[in-house]
N, C-alpha and C positions, 0 to 999 in steps of 0.2 A: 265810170262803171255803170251800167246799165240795170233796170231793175230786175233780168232774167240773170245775170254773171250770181254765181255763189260769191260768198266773201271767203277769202282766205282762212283758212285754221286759225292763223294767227294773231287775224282779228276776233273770230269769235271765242276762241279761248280767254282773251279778253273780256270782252263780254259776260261770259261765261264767271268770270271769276266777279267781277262788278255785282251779278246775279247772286252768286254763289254766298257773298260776304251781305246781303241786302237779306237773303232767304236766310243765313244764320242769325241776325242779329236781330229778326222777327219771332225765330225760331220756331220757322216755320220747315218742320224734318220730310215732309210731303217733297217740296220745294227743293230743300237740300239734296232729297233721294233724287229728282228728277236732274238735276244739273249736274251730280257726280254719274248719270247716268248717262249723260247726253256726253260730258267729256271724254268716257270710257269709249263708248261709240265711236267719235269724232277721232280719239288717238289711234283706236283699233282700225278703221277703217282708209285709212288717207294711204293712199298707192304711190303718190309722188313722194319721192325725200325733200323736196323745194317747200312742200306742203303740208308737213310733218307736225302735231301740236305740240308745240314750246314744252322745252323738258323742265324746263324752272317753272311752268304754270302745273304744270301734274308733278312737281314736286312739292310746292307750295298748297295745292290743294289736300295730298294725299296725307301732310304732314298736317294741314290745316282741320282736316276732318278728323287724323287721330288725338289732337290736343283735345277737338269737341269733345271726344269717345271720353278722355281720362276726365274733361267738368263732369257728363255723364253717370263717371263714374266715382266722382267724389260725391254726388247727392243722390248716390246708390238707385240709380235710374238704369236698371239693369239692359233691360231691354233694349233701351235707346244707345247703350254704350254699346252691345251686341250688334249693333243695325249700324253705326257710327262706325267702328273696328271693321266690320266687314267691306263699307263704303272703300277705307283709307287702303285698306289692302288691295281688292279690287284697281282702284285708280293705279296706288306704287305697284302693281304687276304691267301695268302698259309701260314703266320704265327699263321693263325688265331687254329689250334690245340695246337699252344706253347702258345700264347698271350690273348688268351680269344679276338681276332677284336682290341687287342689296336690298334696297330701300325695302319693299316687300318683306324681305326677309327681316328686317332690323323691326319693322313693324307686328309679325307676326310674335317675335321674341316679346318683343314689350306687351304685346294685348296679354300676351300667357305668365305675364308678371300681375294683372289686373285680377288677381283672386274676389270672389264671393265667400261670405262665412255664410253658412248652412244653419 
């Protein structure tokens, strides 16, 4: 492989996830926004089906990001769980061509289980 050839999805989703679990366990949310950004992108965008980002990697992400949202939201870190929750949903709708919106959907049910008292 040449240093002009892209890498395949498949690798960088990898990558991506490497990154992903290194930028949560700094906790650094800058970091995290940018790499569930970049996934989103990279699922949305890829035209070949041969070339497609791994559905166990945006499944493990989307569900990885909504766990952060519920720590978030045990130490009443509103805002972060809000940013968190929207990440996870986001990501689980690029599964929505495998899924028929479950995931998505199962995640939007649970954020709206995540009450604040006023």
């Amino acid at each position: 492989m040449s240093h002009d050839t892209p890498l395949p999805v498949v690798v960088l989703a990898r990558y991506l996830r490497i990154f992903y679990t290194l930028a949560l366990a700094s906790s650094d949310g800058e970091k995290v926004n940018i790499i569930t950004s970049r996934a989103v992108e990279l699922a949305t965008s890829s035209s070949s089906p041969a070339n497609q980002y791994p559905t166990e990697e945006l499944e493990w992400m989307a569900t990885t990001t909504f766990n952060r949202a519920v720590d978030a939201y045990c130490t009443a870190d509103q805002a972060l769980c809000a940013k968190l929750v929207q990440q996870a949903v986001e990501v689980a709708g690029c599964l929505c061509r495998v899924d028929g919106g479950a995931l998505r959907d199962d995640l939007v049910g649970r954020a709206g289980l995540l009450v604040w008292e006023t």
